[in-house]
Kinemage of the C-alpha trace (Angstrom):
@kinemage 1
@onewidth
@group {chain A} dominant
@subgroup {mainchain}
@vectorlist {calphas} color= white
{ca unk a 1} P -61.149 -6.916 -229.604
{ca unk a 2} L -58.004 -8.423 -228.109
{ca unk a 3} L -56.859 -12.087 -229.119
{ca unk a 4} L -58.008 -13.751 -225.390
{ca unk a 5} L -60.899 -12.057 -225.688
{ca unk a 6} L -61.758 -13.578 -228.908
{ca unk a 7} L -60.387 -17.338 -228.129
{ca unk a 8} L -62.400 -17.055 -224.997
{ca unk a 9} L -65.412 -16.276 -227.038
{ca unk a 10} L -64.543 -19.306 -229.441
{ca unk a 11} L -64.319 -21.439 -226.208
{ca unk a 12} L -67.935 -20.323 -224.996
{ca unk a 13} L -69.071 -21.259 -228.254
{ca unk a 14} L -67.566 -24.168 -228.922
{ca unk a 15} L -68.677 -25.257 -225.114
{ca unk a 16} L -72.454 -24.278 -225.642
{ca unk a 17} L -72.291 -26.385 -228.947
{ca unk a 18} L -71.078 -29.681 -227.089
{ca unk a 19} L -73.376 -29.176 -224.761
{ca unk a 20} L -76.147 -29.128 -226.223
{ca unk a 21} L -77.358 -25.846 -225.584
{ca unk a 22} L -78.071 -25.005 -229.154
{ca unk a 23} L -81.161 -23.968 -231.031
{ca unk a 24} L -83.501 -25.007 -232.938
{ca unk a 25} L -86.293 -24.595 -235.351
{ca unk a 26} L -89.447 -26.599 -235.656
{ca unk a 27} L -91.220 -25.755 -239.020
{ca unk a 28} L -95.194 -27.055 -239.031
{ca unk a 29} L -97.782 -26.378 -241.677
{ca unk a 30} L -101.554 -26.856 -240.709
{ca unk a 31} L -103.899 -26.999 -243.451
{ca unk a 32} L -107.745 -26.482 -243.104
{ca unk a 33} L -111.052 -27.246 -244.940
{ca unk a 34} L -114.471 -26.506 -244.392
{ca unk a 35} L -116.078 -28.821 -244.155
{ca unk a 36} L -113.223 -30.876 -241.757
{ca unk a 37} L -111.991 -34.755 -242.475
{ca unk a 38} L -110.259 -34.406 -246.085
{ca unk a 39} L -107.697 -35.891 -247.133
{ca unk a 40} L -104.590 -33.517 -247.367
{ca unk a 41} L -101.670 -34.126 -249.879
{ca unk a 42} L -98.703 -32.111 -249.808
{ca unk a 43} L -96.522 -32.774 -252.712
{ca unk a 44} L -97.775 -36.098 -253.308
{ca unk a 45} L -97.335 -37.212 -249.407
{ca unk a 46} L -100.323 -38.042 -247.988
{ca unk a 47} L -100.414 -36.335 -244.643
{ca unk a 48} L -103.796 -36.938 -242.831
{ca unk a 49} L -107.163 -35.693 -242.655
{ca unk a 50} L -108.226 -31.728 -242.318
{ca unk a 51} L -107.252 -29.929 -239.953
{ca unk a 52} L -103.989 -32.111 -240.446
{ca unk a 53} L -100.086 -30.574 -238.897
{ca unk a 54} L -97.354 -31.706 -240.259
{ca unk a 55} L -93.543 -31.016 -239.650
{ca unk a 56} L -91.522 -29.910 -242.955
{ca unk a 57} L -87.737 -28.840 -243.705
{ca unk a 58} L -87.686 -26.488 -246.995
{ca unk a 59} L -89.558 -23.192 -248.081
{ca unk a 60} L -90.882 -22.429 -251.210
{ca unk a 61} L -93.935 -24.058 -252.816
{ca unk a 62} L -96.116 -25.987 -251.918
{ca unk a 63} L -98.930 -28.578 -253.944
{ca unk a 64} L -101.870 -29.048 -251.644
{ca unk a 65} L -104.292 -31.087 -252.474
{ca unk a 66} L -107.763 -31.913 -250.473
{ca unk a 67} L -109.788 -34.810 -251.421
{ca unk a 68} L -113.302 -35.971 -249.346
{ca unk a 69} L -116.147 -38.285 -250.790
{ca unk a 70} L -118.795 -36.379 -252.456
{ca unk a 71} L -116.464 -33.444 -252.570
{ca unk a 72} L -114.617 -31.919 -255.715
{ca unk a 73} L -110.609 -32.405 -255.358
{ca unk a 74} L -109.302 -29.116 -254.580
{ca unk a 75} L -105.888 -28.772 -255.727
{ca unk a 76} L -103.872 -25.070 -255.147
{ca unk a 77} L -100.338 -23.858 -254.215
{ca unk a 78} L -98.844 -22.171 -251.649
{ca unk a 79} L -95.849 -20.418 -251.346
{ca unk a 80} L -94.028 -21.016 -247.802
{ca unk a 81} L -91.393 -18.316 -247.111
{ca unk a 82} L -88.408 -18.672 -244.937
{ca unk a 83} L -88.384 -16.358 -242.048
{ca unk a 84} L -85.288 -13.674 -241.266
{ca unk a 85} L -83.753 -15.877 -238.790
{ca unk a 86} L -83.879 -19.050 -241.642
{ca unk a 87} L -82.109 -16.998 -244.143
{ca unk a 88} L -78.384 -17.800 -245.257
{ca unk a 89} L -75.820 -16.634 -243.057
{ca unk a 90} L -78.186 -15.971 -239.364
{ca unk a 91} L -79.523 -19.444 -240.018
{ca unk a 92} L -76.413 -20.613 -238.943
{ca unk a 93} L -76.610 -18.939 -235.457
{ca unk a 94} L -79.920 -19.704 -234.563
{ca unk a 95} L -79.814 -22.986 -235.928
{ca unk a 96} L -76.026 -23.866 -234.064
{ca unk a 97} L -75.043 -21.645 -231.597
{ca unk a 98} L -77.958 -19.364 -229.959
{ca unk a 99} L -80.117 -21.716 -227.581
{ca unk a 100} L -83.924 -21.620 -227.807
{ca unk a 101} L -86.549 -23.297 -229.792
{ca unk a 102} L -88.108 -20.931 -232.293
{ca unk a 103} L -91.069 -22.113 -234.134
{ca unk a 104} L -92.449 -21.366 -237.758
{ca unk a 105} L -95.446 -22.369 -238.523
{ca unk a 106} L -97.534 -21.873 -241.719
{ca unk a 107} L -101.437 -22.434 -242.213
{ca unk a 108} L -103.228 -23.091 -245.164
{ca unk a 109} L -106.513 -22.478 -245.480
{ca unk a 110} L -109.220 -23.275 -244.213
{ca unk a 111} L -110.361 -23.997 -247.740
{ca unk a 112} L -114.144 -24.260 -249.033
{ca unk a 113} L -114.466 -27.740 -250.744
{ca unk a 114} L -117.392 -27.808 -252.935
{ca unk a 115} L -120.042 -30.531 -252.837
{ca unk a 116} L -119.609 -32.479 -256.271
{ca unk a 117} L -122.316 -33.120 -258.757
{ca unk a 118} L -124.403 -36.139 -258.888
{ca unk a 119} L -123.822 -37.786 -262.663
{ca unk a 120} L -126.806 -39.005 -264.349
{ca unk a 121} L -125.716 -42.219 -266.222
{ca unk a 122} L -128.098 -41.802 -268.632
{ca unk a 123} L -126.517 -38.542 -269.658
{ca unk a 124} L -122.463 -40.061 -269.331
{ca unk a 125} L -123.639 -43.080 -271.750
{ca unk a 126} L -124.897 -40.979 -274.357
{ca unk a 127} L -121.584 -38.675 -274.230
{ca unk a 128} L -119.460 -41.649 -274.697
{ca unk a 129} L -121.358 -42.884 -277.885
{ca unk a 130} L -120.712 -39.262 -279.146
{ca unk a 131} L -117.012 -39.878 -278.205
{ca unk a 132} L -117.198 -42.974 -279.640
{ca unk a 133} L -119.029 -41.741 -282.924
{ca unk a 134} L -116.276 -38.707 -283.457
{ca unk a 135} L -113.537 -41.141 -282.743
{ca unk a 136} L -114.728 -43.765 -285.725
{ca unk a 137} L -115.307 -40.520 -287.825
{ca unk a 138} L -111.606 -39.266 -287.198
{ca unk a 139} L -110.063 -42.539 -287.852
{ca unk a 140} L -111.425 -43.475 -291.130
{ca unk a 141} L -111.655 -39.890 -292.679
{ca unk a 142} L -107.456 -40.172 -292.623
């Protein structure tokens, strides 16, 4: 390649930058649950109710956690990897330079929550006197 040509490449590039003909990458994760309306939690940030979207900006993994009344918290991970054109070096070009909108989007689930048990107090009373009994044992056998 020949010095203009080069320089006028640099100018084309430089002139799609300023004008904001760049790209971009929108990254959403949906997560699911059967049955719909729990509460999702992705790393501790509270994100909405199943099926909930939500926008993020890094890969790797992820704590998800679903909670609904009468419903066992489901907690789990998920790994989010980054695809070709997110990868160090062409990230730069499709992020800067090459115009379009590419989107990445991830989906979770749809996970099976499981109806929790109903406690009988009768029952939970009688394990906390045992507790309570081993405890008093523990402390004065030292």
């Amino acid at each position: 390649m020949n010095p203009r040509s080069v320089a006028l490449a640099a100018v084309a590039v430089v002139c799609a930058g300023l004008s904001g003909c760049t790209g971009r990458v929108v990254r959403t994760i949906t997560v699911e649950s059967d049955p719909p309306g729990a509460l999702v939690w992705l790393n501790d940030n509270q994100v909405g109710r199943t099926p909930a979207t939500t926008e993020f900006t890094w890969y790797g993994v992820y704590r998800v956690r679903l909670e609904r009344p009468g419903y066992e918290t489901l907690t789990v991970y998920e790994q989010v990897s980054a695809p070709p054109y997110e990868w160090v070096g062409p990230d730069l070009l499709f992020e800067t330079i090459i115009p379009g909108t590419r989107r990445d989007h991830h989906r979770f689930g749809p996970y099976a929550l499981t109806q929790a048990k109903p406690s009988d107090p009768d029952a939970l009373l009688g394990r906390a006197r045992e507790f309570r009994q081993e405890a008093i044992r523990g402390t004065t056998a030292r």
